[in-house]
C-alpha positions in Angstrom: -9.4 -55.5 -11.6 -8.2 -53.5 -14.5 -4.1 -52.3 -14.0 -3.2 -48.6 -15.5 0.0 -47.4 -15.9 0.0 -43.9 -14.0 2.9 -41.0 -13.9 3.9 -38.7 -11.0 5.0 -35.6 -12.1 7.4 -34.2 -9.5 9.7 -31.2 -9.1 12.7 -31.8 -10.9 15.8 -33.4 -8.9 12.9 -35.1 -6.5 12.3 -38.5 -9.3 14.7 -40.8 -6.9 13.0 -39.9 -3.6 9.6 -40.0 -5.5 10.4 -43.2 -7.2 11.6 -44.8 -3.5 8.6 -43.7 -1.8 6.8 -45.7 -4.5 8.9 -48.9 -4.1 8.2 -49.0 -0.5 4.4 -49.0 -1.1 5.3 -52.0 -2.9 4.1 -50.5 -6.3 4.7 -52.5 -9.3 7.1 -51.4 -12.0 7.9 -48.5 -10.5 10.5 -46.4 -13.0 12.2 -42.6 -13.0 12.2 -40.7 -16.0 13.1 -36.4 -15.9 10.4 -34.7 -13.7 8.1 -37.9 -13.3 7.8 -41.4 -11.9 5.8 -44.1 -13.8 4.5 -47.2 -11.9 1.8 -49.8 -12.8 -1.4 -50.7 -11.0 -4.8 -50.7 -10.4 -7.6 -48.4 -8.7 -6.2 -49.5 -5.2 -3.1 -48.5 -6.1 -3.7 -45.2 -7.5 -5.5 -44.3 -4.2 -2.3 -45.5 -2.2 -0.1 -43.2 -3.7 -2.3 -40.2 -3.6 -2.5 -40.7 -0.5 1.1 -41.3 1.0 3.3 -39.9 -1.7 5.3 -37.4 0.2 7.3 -35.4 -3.1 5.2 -36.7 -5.9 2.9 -33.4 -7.4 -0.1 -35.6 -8.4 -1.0 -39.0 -9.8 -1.8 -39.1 -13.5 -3.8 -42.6 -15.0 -2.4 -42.7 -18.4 -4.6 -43.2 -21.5 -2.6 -43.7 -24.3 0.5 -42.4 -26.4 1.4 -41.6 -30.1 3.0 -39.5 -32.4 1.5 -36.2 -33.4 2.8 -33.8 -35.6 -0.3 -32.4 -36.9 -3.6 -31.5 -35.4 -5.8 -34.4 -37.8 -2.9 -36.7 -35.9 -4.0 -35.6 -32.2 -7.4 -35.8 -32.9 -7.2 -39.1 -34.4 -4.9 -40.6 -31.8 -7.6 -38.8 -28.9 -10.4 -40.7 -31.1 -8.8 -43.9 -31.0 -8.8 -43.8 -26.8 -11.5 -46.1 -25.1 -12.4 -43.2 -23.1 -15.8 -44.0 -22.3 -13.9 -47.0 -20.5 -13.3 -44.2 -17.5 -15.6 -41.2 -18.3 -19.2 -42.0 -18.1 -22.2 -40.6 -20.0 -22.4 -37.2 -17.7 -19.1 -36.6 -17.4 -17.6 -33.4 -17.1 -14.1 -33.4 -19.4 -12.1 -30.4 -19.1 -8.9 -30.5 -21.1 -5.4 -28.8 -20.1 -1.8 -29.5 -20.3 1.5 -28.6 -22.2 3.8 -28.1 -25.6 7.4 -28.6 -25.7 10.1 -28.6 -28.5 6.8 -29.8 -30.5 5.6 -28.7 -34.4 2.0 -28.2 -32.2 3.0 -25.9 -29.9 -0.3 -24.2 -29.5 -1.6 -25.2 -26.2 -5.0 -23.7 -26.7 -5.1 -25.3 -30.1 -4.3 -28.5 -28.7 -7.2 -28.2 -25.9 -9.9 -27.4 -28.4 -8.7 -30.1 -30.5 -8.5 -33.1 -28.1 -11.8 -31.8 -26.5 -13.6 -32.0 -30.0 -12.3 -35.6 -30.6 -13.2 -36.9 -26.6 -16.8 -35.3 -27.3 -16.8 -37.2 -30.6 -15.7 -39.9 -29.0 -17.9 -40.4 -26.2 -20.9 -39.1 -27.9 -20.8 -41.7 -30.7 -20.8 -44.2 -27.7 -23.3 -42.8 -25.4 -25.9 -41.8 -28.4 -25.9 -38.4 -28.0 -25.4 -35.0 -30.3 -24.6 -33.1 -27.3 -23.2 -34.8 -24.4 -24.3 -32.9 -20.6 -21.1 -33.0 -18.3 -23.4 -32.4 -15.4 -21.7 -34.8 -13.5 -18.1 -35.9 -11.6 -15.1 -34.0 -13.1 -12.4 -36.4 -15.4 -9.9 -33.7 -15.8 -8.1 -34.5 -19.3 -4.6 -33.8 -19.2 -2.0 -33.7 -22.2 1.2 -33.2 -23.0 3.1 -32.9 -26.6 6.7 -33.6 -26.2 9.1 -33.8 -29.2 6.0 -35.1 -31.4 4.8 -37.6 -29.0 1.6 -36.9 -27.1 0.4 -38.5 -24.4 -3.3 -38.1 -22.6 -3.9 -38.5 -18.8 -6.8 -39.0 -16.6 -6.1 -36.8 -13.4 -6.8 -38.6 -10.6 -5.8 -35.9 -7.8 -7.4 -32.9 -8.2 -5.4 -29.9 -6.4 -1.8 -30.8 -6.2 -0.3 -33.3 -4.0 1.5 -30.9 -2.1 -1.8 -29.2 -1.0 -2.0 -31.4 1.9 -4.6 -28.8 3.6 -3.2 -27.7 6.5 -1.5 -24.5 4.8 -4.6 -22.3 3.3 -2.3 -19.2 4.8 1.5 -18.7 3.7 4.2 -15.9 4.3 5.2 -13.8 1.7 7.9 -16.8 0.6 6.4 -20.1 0.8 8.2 -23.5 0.0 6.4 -25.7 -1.6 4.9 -29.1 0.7 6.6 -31.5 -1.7 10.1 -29.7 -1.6 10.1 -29.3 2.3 9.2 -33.6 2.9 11.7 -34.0 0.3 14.4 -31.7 2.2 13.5 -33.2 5.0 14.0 -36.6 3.7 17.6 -36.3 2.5 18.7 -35.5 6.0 17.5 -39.4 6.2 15.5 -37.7 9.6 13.1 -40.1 11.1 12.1 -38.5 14.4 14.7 -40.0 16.2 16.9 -37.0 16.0 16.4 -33.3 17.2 15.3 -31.7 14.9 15.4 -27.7 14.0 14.0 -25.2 11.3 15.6 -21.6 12.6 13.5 -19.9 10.5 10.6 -21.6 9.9 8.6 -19.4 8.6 4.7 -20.6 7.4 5.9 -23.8 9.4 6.4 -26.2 6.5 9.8 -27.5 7.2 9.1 -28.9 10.7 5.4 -30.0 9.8 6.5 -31.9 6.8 9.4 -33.3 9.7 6.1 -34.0 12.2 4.4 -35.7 9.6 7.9 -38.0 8.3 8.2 -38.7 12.4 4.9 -39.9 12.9 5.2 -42.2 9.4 1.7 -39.9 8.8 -0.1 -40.3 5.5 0.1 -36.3 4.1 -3.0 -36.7 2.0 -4.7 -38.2 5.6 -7.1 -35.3 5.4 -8.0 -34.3 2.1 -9.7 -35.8 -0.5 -9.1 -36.5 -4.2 -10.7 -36.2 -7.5 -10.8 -40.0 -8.3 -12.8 -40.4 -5.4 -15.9 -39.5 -6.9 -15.7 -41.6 -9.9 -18.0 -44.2 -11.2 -16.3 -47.2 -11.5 -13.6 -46.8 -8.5 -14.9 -48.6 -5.5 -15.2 -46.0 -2.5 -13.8 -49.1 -0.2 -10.2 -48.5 -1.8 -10.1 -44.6 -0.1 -11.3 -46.2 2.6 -8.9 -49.0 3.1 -5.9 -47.0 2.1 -6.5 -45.0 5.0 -7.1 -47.6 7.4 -4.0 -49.0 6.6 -2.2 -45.4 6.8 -3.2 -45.1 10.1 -2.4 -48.3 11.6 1.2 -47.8 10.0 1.4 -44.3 12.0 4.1 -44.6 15.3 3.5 -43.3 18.2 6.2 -41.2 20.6 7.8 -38.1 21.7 9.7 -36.1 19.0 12.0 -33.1 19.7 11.7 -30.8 16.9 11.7 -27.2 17.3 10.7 -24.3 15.1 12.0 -20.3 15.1 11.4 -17.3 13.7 12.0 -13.8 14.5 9.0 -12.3 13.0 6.0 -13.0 14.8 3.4 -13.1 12.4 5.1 -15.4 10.4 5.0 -17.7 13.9 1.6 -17.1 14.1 0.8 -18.6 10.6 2.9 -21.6 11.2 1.6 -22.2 14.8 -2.5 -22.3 13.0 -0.6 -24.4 9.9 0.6 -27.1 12.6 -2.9 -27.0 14.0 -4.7 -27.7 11.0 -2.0 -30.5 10.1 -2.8 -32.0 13.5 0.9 -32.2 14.9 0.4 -28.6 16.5 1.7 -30.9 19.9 4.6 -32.4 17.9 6.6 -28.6 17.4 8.0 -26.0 19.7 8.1 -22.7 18.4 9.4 -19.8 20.0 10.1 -16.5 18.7 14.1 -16.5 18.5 17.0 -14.8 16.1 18.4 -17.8 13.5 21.8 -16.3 14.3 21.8 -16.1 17.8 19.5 -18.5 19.3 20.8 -21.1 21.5 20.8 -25.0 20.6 18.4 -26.6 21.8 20.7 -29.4 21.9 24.4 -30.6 21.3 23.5 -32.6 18.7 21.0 -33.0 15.8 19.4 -31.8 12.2 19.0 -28.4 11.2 17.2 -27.8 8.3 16.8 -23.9 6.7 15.2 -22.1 4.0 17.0 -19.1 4.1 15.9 -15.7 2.4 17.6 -16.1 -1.3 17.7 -12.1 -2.6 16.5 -12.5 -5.7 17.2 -8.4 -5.8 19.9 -6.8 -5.1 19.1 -4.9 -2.2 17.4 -8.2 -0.9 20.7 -10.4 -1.9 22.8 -7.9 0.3 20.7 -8.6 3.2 20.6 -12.4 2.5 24.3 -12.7 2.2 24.9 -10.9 5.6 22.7 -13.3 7.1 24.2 -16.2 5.6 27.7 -14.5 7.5 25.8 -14.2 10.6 24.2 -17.7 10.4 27.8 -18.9 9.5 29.2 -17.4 12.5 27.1 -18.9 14.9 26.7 -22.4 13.8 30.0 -23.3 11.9 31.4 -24.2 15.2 28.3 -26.4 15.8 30.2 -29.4 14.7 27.4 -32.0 16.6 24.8 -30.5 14.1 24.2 -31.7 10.7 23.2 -28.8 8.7 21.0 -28.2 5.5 20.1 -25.2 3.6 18.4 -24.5 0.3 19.7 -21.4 -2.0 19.7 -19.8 -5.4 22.9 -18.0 -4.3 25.9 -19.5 -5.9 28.1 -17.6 -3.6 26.1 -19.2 -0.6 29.1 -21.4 1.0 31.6 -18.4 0.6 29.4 -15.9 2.3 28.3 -19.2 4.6 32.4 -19.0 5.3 32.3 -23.4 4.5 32.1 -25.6 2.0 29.3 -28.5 1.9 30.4 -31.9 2.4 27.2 -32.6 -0.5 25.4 -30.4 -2.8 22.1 -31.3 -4.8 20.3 -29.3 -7.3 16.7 -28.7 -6.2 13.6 -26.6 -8.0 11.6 -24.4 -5.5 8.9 -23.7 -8.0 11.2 -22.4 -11.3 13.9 -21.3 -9.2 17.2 -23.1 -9.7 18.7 -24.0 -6.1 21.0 -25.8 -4.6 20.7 -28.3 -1.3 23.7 -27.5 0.9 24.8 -30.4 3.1 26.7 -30.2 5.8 27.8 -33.1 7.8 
């Protein structure tokens, strides 16, 4: 069987946990680089990590790499690509990707240009003037980086974090990927209680269901690659028979809060659809008043950040509320994610750990407190 290098974009400051995740699959030459993980393999592999990665975005097949610094040089270096190795003669190619500190910095430009030379490509191959694309999708992806262009096969389809239990959100979601990955720092594995005061669309503790129950996240969704020609439908089929029979099996204390109630509402359907909705207890209950539900264990928050100023008012005064009531918690563990720099003062403590986290293009950081 053919082996493919293949990249993982992630969310920047998420390439150790993504890269870890990979090493326990038992991935071959797995490797961190800013915002993405690279590991070799084959087909079986590929549908593996699409399948359990937990804070990788998607799971790119690479095609090739070389320098481009002028449009006859991407279409050349696209030309020279065995395509037609992957992408059959009905094949639908679609092209998108991304420009950075690049002389081709048109990303339009760049699309038309690497679509014309795939066409060329496979239509000098398969015989024909005009080729039909009637068939599976092979999503071309590209990026131009300081000269160097590289040209992916997208093997996902929607994101990695779309696991498919959250087609609703509140007004602030956190992305699927972010939340396991929070989750995951706390080093939680369902042992613990666990707590999200403010839960929100439910992300935090269903991403904590799903790291409890060692629970495949793309377990219910399917992916592009499945319908290609050439990838054996066995390999889906085998990577989830194996997911499952890693999955555990017990009682897990993790509780979820909110005080709005329609925001409890979307998170108890969200924990439905995800198939844990047994796993959580939510109850409708003020982040800075509620009572523990133990002496001891892991709370995890996404507080409001106030990206305005009326909004960061309000945010700060909770974060003195939410201070107030759980500083003297000392038996809980505590984690909170915040564009507020002033978060530990108006908190009223210091972390004992921070770590820079992206929630989308916002700049955060991970407050630990032990």
């Amino acid at each position: 069987m053919n082996t493919f290098t293949f990249s993982v974009p992630c969310l920047f400051g998420l390439e150790g946990l993504a890269a870890r995740e990979l090493r326990r699959m038992e991935l071959d030459n797995v490797r961190a680089e800013n915002g993405r993980v690279l590991f070799d393999g084959d087909f079986s592999a590929m549908a593996r990590a699409n399948l359990n990665l937990r804070t990788g975005e998607r799971v790119l097949l690479r095609l090739g790499s070389f320098r481009a610094e002028s449009f006859e040089e991407l279409f050349q270096g696209v030309l020279a690509l065995p395509l037609e190795d992957l992408i059959p003669r009905t094949g639908a190619f679609p092209v998108k990707g991304h420009c950075l500190d690049s002389r081709l910095h048109s990303v339009p430009d760049c699309q038309k240009i690497i679509k014309k030379a795939a066409a060329r490509r496979l239509g000098r191959v398969y015989g024909c003037e005009r080729l039909p694309e009637t068939g599976e999708t092979y999503q071309i992806q590209f990026s131009v980086m300081k000269d160097m262009a590289e040209v992916f096969l997208d093997t996902t389809g929607a994101g990695l974090h779309k696991r498919g239990y959250r087609a609703v959100g509140n007004d602030a979601p956190l992305r699927e990927t972010l939340a396991a990955a929070m989750v995951q720092l706390t080093r939680y594995r369902g042992r613990e209680v666990f707590l999200d005061p403010m839960c929100g669309s439910g992300t935090i503790p269903i991403e904590a269901a799903l790291i409890a129950k060692n629970r495949a996240p793309g377990l219910y969704r399917s992916f592009a690659a499945q319908n290609w020609a050439g990838v054996d439908p066995a390999l889906w089929q085998n990577a989830r028979t194996e997911a499952l029979d890693r999955e555990f099996s017990g009682k897990y204390q993790i509780f979820a809060s909110d005080l709005d109630p329609k925001s409890l509402s979307i998170a108890r359907s969200n924990a439905k659809k995800a198939h844990v909705e047994g796993l959580i207890q939510f109850s409708r209950q003020d982040a800075a008043a509620l009572t523990p539900p133990a002496a001891a264990g892991v709370l995890v928050c996404n507080p409001p950040y106030g990206e305005r100023m009326l909004e960061q008012r309000q945010a700060r005064e909770l974060y003195r509320r939410m201070g107030a009531h759980w500083n003297g918690e000392t038996g809980w563990k505590q984690y909170y994610i915040s564009s507020d720099d002033a978060f530990e003062e108006f908190l009223g403590r210091r972390a004992g750990k921070k770590r820079k986290l992206y929630n989308g293009m916002i700049r955060c950081n991970y407050y630990m407190y032990f």
